[in-house]
C-alpha positions as CSV (number, residue, x, y, z in Angstrom):
1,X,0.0,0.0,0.0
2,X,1.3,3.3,-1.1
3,X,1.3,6.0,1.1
4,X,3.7,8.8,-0.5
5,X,5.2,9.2,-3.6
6,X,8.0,11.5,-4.3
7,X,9.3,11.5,-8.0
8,X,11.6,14.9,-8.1
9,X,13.7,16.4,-10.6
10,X,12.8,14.1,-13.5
11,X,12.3,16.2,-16.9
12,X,12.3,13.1,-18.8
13,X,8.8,12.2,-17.6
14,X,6.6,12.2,-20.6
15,X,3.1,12.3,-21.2
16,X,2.5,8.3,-20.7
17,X,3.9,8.7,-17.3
18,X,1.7,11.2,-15.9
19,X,-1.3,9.3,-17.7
20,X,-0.7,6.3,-16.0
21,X,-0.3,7.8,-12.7
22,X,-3.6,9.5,-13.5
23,X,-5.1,6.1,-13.7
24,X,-3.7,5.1,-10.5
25,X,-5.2,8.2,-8.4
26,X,-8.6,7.2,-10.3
27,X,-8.2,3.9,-8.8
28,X,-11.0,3.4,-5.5
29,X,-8.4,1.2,-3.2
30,X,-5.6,4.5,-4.3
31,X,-4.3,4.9,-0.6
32,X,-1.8,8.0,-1.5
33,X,-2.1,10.3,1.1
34,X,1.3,12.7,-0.3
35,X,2.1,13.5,-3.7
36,X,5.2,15.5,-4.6
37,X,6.1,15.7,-8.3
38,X,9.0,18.7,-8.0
39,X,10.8,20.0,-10.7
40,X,9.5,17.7,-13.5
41,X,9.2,20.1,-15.7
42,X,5.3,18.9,-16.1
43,X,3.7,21.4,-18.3
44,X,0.1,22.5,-18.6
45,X,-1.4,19.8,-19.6
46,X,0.2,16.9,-17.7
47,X,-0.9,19.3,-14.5
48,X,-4.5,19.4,-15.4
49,X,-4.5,15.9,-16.0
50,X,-3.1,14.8,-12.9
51,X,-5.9,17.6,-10.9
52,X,-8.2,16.1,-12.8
53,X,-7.9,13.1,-11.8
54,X,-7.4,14.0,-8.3
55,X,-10.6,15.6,-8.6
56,X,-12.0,12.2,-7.8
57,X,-9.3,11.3,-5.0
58,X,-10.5,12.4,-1.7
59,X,-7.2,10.7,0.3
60,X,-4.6,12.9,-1.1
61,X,-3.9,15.4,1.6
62,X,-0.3,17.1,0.0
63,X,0.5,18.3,-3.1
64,X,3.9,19.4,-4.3
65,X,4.0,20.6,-8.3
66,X,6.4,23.8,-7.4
67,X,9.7,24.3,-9.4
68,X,7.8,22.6,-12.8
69,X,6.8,24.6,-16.2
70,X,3.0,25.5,-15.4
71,X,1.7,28.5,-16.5
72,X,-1.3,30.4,-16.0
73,X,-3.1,27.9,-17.6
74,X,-2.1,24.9,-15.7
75,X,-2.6,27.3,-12.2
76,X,-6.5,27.4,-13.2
77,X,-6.7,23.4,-12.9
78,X,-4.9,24.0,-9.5
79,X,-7.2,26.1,-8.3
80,X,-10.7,23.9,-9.7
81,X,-8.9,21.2,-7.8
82,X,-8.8,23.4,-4.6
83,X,-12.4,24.4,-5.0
84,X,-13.6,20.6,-5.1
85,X,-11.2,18.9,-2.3
């Protein structure tokens, strides 16, 4: 059972990566309770996949996406994500 996950400082992360970690969060038995994904340099839309699918995850309590390449654009999934959970 997976409590926290920390994958830092990884720019080589590509779209499939993030989708399948989407799928994970979607997942009812998902016991994440920590998420840190630092420095990835996760754009837009990788970010508003991952809220999105967080969306539907009411166990993760932390977030960490500082130090990645989200722009306004991405920051306006943050903040739907803040408004649900």
């Amino acid at each position: 059972m997976i409590k926290n996950l920390s994958i830092c400082n990884n720019p080589t992360l590509g779209g499939t990566f993030y989708e399948r970690l989407a799928e994970f969060l979607r997942e009812p038995n998902c016991s994440l309770e920590w998420l840190v994904l630092e420095g990835n340099k996760m754009g837009d839309s990788n970010a508003a996949l991952i809220c999105s699918a967080l969306e539907e995850n009411s166990k993760v309590s932390y977030l960490n996406l500082s130090k990645n390449e989200i722009t306004d654009i991405g920051v306006k999934s943050i903040c739907s994500l803040l408004g649900i959970n």
